[in-house]
TIDREN-964836 format. One record per residue: x, y, z of N, C-alpha, C, O in turn. Coordinates in steps of 0.2 Angstrom, whole numbers, plus 5000, padded with zeros to 4 digits. Layout:
N
XYZXYZXYZXYZ...
//
This chain:
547
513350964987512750924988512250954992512350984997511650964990511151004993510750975002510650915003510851025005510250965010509550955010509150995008509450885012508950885013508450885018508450835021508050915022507450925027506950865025506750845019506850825031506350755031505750805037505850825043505150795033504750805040504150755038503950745033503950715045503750675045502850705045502550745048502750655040501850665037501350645046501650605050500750675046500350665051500050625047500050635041499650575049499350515045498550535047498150515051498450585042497550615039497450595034497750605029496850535034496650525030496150575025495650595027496350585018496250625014495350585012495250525012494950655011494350605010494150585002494450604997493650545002493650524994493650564990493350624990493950534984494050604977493350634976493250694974492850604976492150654974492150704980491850754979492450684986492150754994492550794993492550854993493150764992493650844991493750904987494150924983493050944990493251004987493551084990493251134990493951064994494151144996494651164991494951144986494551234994494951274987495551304992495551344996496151274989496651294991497151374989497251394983497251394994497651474991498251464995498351495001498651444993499551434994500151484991500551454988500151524993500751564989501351524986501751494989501351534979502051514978502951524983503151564988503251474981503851494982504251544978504151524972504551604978504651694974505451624974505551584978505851664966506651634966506651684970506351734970507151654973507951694977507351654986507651654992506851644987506451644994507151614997507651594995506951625004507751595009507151515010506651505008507851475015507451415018506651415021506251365022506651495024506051505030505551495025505151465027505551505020504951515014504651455010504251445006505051405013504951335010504351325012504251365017503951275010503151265010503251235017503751205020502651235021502651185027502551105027502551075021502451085031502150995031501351005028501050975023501051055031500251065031500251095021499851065017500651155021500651165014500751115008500651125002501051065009501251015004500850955003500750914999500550955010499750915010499350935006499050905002499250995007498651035005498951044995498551034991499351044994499651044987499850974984500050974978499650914986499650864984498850824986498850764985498350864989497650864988497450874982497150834979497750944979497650974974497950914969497550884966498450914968498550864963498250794964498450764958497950744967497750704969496950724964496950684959496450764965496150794963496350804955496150764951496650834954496850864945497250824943497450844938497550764945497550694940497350644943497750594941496950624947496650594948496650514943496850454944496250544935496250494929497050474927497050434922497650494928498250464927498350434933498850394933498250444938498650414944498050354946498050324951497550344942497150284942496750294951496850264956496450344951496150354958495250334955495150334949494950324960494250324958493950354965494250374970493250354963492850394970492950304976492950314982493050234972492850194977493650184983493650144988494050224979494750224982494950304989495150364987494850284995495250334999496050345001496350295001496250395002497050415003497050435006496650465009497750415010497850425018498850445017499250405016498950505019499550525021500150485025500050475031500750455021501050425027501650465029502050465034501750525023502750535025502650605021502250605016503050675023503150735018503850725017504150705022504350745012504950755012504850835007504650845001505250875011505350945007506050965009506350985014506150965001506950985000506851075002506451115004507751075001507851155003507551184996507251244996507651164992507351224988506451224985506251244980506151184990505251194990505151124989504651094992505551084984504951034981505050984986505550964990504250964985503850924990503650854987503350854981503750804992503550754990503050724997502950745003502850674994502250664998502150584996502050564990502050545000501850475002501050475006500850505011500750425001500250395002500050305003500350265000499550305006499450225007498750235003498550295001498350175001497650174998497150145001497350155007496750125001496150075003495550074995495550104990495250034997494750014989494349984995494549944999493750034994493050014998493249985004493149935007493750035006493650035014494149975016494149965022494649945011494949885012495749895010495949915004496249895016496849905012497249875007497449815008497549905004498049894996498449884996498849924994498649844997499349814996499649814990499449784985500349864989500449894983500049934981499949944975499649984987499350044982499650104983499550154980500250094989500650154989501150214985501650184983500950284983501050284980501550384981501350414986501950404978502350464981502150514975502350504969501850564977501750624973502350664973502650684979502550684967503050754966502950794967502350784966502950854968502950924969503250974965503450934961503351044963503551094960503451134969502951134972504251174970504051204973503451264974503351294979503051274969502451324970501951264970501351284969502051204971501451154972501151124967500751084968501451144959501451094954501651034954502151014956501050994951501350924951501750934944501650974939502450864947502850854944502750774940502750764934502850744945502550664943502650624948502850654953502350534948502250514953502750454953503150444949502750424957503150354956502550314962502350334967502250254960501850204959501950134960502250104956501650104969502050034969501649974962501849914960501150024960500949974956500450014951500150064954500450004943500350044938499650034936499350074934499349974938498549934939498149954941497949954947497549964935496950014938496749954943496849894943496349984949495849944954495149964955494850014957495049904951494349874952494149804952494549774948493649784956493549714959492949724956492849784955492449654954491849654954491349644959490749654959491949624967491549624973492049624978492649624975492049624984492349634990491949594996491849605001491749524992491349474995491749414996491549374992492249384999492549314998492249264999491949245004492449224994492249134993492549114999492249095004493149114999493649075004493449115012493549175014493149055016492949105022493449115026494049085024493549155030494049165038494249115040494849105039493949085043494149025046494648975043495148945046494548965035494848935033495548955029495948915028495549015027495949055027496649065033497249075032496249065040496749065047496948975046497548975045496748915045497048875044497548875040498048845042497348895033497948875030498648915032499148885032498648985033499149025037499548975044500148975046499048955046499348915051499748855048500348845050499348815045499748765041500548785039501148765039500348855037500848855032501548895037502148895035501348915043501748925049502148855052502748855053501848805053501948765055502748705050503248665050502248735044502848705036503348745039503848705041503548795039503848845041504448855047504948885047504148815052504648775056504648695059504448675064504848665053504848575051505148555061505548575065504948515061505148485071504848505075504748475080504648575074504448605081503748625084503348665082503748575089502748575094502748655095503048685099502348675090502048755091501748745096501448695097501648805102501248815106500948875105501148915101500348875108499848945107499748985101499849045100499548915095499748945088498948995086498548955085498949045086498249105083498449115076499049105073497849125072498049165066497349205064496749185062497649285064496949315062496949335054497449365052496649325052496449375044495949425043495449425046496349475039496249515039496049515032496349475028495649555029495249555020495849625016495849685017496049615013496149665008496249645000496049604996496549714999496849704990497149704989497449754989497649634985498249634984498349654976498049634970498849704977499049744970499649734969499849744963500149694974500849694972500949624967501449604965500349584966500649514963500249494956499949444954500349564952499949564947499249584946499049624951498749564943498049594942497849594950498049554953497449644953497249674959496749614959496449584954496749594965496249544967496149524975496649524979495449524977495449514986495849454989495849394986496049464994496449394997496549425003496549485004496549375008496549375017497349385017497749345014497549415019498049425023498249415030498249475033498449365033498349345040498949315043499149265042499149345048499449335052499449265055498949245056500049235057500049175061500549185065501049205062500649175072500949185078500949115083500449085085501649115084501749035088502049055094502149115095502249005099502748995102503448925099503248875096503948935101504348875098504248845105503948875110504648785104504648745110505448775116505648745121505648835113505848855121505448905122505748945125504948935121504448985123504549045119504249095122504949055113505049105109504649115102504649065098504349175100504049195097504149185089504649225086503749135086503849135078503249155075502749155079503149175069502749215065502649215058503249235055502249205053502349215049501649245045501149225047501649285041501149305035501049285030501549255027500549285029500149205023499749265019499349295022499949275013499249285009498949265003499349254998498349245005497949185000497249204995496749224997497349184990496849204986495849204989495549154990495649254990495149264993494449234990493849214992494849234984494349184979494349104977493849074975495049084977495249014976495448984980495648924979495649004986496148984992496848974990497248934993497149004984497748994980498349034986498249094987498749014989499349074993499849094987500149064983499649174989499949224985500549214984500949194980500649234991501449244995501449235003500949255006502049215007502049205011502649245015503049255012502649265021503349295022503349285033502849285037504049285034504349295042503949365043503949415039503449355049503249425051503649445055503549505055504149425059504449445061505249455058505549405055505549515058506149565054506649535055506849575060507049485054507749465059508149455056508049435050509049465059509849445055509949385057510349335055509749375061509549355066509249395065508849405068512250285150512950295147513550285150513950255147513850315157514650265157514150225155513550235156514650175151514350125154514950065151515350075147514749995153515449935151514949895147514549855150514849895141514749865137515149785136515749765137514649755132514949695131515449705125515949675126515249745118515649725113515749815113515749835107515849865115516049915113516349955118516350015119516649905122516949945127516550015133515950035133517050035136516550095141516450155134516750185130515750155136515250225131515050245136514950235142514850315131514350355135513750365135513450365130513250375142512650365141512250425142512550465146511750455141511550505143510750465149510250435146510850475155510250455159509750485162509650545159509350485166508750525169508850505178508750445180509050545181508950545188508250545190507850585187508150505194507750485198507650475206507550415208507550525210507850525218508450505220508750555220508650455221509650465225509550395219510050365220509250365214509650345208509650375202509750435200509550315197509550355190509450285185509750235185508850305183508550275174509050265167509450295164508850195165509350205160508850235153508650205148508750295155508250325149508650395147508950445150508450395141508850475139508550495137508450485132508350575141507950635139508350685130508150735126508650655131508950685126508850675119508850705114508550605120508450565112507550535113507250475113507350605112506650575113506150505119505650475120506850525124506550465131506750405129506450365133507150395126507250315122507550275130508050295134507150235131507450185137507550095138507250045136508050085140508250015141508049965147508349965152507549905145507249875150507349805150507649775145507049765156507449705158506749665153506149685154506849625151506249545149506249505152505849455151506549505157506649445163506549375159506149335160507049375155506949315151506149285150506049225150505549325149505049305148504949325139505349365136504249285136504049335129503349335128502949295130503349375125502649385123502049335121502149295117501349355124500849305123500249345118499949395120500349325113499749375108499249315105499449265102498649335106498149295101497749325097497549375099497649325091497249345086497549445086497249505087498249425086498549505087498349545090498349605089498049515096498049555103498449545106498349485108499149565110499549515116499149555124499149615127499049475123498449475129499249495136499249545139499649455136500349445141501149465136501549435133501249535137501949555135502549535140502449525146502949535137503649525140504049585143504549605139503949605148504049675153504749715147504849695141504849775150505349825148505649845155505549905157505849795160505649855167506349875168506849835169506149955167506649995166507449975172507449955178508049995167508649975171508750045177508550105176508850035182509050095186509750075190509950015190510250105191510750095194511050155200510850215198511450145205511550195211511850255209511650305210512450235205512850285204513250295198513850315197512450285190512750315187513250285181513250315176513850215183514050195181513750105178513650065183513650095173513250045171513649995168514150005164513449925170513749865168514149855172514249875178514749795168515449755171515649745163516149735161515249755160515849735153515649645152515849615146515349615157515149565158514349525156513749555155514549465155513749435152513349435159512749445160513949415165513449415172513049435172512549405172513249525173513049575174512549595170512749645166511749575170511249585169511049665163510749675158511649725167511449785164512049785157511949825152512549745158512949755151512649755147512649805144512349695144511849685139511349765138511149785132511149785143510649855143511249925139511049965136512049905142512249965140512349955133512250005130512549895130512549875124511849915119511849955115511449895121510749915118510349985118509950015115510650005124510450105123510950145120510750195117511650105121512050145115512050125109512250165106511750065106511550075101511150115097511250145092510450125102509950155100510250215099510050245094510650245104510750315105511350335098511450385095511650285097512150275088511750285083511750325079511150235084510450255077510350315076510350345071510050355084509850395084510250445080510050465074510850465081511450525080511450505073511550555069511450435070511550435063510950475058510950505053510650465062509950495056509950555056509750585051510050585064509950645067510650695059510550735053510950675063511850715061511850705053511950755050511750655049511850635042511150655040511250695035510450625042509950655036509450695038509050715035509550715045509250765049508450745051507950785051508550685052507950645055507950645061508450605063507550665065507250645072506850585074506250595076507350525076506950485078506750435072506750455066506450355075506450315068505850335066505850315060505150365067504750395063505050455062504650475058505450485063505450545062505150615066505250675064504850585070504250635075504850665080504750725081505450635082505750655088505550605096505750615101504950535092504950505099505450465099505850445094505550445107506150375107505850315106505250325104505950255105505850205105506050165113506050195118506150115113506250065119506450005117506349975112507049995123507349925121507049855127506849875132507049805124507049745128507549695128507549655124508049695133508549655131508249565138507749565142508749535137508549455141507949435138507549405141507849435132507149405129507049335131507449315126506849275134506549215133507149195135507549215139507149145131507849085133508249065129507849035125508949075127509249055122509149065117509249025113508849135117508549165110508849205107508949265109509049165099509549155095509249235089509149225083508949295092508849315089508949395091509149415096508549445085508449515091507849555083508149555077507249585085507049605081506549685082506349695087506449715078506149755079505349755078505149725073504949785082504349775082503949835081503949875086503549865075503249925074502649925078502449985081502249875080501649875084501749905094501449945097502449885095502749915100503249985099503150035104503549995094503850045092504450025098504650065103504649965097505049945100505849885098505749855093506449885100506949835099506849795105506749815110506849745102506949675107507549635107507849635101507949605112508549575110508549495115508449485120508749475110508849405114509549375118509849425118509849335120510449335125510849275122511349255124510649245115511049195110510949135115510849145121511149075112511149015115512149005118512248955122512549045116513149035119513448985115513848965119513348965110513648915105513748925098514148895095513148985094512849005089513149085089513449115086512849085096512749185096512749185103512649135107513049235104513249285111512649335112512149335108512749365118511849425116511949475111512349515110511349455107511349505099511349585101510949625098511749615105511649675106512049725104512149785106512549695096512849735096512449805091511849815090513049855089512949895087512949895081512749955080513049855075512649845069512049825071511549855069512149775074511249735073510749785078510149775077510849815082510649885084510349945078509749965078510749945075510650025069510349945061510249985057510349915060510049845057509149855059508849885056509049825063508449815066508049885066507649885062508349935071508049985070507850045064507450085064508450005060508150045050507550015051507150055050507349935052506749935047506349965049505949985045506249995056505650025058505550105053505050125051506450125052506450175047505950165039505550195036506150105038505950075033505050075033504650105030505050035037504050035038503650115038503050125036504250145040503850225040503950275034503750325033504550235030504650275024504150225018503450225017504650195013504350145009504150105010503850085005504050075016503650005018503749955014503249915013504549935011504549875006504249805008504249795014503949775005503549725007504249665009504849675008504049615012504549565016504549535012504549475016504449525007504549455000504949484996505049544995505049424991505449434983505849484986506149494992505949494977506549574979506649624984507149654986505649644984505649694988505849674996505749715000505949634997506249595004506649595004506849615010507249565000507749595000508249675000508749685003507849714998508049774998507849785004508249825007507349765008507149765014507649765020507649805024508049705018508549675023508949725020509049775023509349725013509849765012509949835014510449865014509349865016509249925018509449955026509550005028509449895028509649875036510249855036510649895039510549795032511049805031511649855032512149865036511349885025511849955024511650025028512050065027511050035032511250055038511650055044511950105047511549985045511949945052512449975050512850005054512549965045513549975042513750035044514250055046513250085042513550155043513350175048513750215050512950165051512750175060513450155064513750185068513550095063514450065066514950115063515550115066515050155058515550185052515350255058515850275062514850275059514650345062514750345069514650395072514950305072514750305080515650305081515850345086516150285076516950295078516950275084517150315088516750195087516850185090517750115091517750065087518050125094518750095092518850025096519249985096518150025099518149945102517849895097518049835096517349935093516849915087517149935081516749985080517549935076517750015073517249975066517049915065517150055062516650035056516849965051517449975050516649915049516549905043516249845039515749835042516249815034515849795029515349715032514949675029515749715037515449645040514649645045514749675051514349625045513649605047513749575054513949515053513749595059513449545065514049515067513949475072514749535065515249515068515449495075515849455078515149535078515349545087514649485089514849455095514249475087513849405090513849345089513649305094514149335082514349265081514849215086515349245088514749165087515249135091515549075086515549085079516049025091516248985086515848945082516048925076515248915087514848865081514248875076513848835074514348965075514148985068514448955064514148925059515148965065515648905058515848975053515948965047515949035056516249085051516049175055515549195059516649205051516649255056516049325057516249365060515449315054515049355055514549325048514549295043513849355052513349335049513349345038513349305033513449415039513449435031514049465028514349505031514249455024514649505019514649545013514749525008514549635015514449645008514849675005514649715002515449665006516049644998515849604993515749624988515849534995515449484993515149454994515449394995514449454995514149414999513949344998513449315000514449314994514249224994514549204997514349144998515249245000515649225006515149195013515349145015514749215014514149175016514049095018513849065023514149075009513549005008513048995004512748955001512849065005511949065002511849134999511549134993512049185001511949234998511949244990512349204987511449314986511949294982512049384978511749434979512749364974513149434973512749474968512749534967512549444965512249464956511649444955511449384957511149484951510549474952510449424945510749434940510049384945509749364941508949344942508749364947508449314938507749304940507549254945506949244946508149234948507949164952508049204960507949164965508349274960508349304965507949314971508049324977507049334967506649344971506249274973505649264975506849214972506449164976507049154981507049094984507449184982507849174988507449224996507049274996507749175002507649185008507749285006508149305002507349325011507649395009508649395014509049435012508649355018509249395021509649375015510249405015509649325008510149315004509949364998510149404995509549344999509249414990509449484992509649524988509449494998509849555001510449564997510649624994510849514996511449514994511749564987512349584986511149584984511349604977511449674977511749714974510849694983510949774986511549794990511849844989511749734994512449744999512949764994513349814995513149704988513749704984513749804981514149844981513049804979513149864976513449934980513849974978513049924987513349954991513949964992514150014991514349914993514949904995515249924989515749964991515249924983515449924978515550024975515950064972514750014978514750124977515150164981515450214979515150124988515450174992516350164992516750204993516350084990517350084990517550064981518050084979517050034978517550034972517549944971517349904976517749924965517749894965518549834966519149854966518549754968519449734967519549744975519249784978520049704977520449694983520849754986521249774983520549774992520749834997520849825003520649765005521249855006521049845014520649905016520649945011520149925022519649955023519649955032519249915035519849995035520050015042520449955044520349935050520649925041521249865044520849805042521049755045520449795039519849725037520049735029519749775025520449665027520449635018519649655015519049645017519849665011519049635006519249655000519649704999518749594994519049574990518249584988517849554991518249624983517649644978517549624971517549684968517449584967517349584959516649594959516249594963516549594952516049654949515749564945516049504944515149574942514849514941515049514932515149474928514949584931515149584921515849604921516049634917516249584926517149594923517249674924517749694921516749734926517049784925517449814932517349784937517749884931518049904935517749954940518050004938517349984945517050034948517450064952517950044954517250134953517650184957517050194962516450194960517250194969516850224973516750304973516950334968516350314978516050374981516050404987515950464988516150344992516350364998515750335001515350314998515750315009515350295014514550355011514050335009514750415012514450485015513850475009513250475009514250455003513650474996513250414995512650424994513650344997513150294999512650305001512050284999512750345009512050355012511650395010511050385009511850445008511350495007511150455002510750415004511250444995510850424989510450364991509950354987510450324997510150264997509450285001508950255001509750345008509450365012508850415007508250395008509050445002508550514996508150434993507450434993508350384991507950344987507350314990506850304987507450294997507050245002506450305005505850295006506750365005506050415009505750465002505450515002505850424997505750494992505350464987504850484986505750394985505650344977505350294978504950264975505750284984505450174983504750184985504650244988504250134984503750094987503950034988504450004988503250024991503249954994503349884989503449824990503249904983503349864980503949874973503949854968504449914977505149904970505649844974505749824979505649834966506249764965506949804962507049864959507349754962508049784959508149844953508449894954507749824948507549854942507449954944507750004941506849944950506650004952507050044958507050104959507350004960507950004965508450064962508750114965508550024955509150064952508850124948509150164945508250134949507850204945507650254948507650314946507550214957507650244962508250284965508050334968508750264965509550304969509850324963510350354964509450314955509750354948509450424952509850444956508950444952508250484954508850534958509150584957508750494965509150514971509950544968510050604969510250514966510950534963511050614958511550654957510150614955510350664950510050704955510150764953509550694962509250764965509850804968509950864968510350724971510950774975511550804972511850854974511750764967512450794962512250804956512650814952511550814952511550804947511650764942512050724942511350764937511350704931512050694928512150644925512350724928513150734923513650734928514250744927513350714937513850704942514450644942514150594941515050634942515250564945514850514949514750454948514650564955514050504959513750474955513850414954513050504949512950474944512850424941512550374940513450444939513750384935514050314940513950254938514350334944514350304950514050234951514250174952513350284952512650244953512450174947512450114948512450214943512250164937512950114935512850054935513550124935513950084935514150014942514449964942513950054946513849984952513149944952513149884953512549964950512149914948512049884943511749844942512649924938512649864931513249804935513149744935513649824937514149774939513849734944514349704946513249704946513049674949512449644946511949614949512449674938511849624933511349654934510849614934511249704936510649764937510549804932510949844932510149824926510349854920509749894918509749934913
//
């Protein structure tokens, strides 16, 4: 299996195809070059300018379209890949996202495209104004949680071009932010035809599954801290500064996507070093809970796909735990470049701190900075499934024997008046209620945490095989949706191919279909096309009516 090197793209916007004319002089890669001779981040910019330029009329660019760098991935043996976002006259694209291939000497190879759709508008003027636009987003927040007196409901719109939902067409895209009636933060995105007030699509803006130290669900961990004069910070210099702070049961107050009044992070300090009680009393358990998670994220990306940090830069992130009040949730925030955690209602949920929902949450921020799958339909589902089968292997990687790995979602939060032993299941995920195992066309009208389900079974399915197993001491029972038989792969190959597919292949806009064309891709860069992995691949998304 080859390695892969991930370096995080600096986000330069490339200027319009008619100003771009520098003339690039980049030495090839010589066979036999060692690692040190791989192209840099700068050089693969500079080689996917070039190509950007010289197909220009196949990758559907115009001079009215600018390009903006979001991500570089360069294999060990040169070839460079490179992710782009769009704008059209100054307006962003939704579904214009789009990944150039490379040849290690900077040849293009080919593209993968969240949408195939030339762009052109006959104007960038809308009928349907602002104002009314933020109403209907509101309206449609308010549908969105049937009983509850919204408080301090704002909603801003924003103008762009949606490319993801057939012919490109302008539509406001507008955010709606509420309080519920215990003071906890709901959200959703609305986008609406800019010309008929028709809504496109609608979706949750906000992402939800919902060292000593004495944790709630994982026992005494280790923490790495920062002294501080005769105490000590719960921050860790080791993992990009990543630190865990208190919300004082407060949450955030945002208007028109400003938040005028946030909900603190103020940092945990402790005398001597040993953190918590193992208890909910104790204020910092909950904290120990949430920095060893982060610090489990951390080591997985780090140790398996050689990423630094959830953008990849090497910065930390920050936790928020005590969020609001009996708040039945815990989410990640890329505006903050932060996790928030809530303390559950004590009937439903316990504090969501554990260590799936920990390495869960903080993929999506993974996910926002790779593929940026959209949070509707399918690609919403992969969305969630992505977190998923992260969370799973972030708990599998951490070997931790209070928590030990496996295929269950959210099991250490739920209580008893959930009415079942963990939020998700991806052996079978209709174990659930709602999810569902096998994909059909009625998929991308489900909730994403259920549409999720088609990508989980697959997972489950690649890495263990198909048919009733035990799996670190936990039954599961797996059938396949066409009656066949599958062979896994292992935990290791799951990641890696799903990990090469999400930062390499997908866009913002793949559904199941591209999903499986995506980790084919992935499967043939790392074992090859005639590998078992391979075949692997393609036999677990058939077995789940993926074809």
């Amino acid at each position: 299996m080859s390695r892969i090197r991930h370096v995080r793209g600096s986000r330069t916007a490339t200027a319009g195809l008619a100003a771009t004319t520098a003339t690039l002089l980049v030495a090839a890669l010589a066979p036999g070059a060692t690692a040190a001779d791989r192209p840099t981040r700068t050089a693969a910019l500079e080689h996917a300018a070039t190509a950007l330029l010289d197909h220009s009329a196949a990758l559907k660019l115009t001079d009215a379209q600018d390009t903006e760098a979001r991500d570089v991935v360069v294999d060990d043996d040169g070839t460079q890949h490179v992710r782009y976002d769009r704008t059209y006259r100054g307006l962003p694209v939704l579904g214009g996202d789009f990944v150039v291939h490379l040849a290690p000497d900077g040849a293009f190879r080919s593209a993968d495209r969240a949408t195939d759709a030339a762009l052109s508008l006959p104007t960038v003027t809308p009928e349907l104004s602002a104002p009314k636009a933020a109403d209907l987003a509101a309206n449609a927040l308010r549908a969105a949680n049937p009983g509850e007196l919204l408080k301090r409901l704002t909603a801003k719109p924003e103008l762009v071009v949606d490319a993801l939902h057939g012919t490109p067409k302008l539509a406001w895209r507008t955010n709606a932010v509420a309080l519920d009636s215990l003071g906890n933060p709901v959200a959703r995105t609305v986008l609406t035809d800019a010309g008929t007030g028709a809504r496109i699509d609608a979706w949750d803006a906000i992402e939800s599954v919902s060292g000593d130290g004495e944790s709630l669900y994982g026992g005494t961990v280790p923490l790495e801290t920062t002294r501080s004069g005769a105490s000590y910070q719960l921050k860790d210099p080791t993992r990009g500064n990543t630190y865990t702070g208190d919300a004082e049961n407060r949450t955030d107050l945002c208007f028109l996507g400003i938040c005028l009044v946030q909900a603190p992070a103020t940092l945990f300090t402790d005398a001597d070093n040993h953190w918590g009680s193992g208890s909910a009393d104790d204020r910092a358990s909950a904290a120990v809970d949430a920095q060893y998670g982060t610090d489990a994220t951390w080591d997985y990306y780090r140790d398996v796909h050689g990423r630094s940090g959830i953008a990849g830069d090497g910065k930390g992130s920050y936790n928020r735990v005590h969020y609001g009040n009996e708040y039945n949730n815990a989410f990640w925030d890329d505006s903050c470049f932060c996790m928030t955690y809530g303390d559950g209602d004590g009937t439903t949920f316990g504090p969501l701190v554990s260590l799936d929902v920990a390495g869960h949450e903080m993929s999506h921020g993974v996910t926002s900075k790779t593929a940026a799958l959209t949070y509707s339909g399918e690609s919403g589902g992969l969305n969630e499934a992505t977190s998923d089968i992260f969370g799973a292997l972030v708990e599998w990687h951490a070997g931790n024997a209070a928590d030990p790995g496996d295929y269950l979602i959210g099991e250490k939060v739920v209580r008893d008046g959930f009415g079942r032993e963990a939020l998700r299941y991806m052996d079978r995920p209709s174990r659930d209620g709602s999810s569902a195992d096998c994909w059909s066309t009625a998929v991308g009208d489900l909730d994403v945490h259920y549409s999720s389900g088609v990508a989980n079974h697959f997972a489950y399915l690649l890495a263990e095989g198909s048919g009733a197993r035990t799996v670190g001491g936990v039954a599961y029972d797996s059938p396949t949706c066409d009656g066949s038989t599958v062979s896994g792969i292992g935990r290791d190959g799951l990641g890696d191919i799903w990990y090469r597919a999400l930062t390499v292949y997908m866009t913002s806009s793949t559904d199941y279909a591209g999903a499986r064309a995506a980790t084919l891709s992935a499967a043939g860069d790392l074992y090859g096309t005639d590998s078992a992995e391979y075949a692997a691949v393609g036999a677990a998304w058939s077995a789940v009516n993926v074809g």
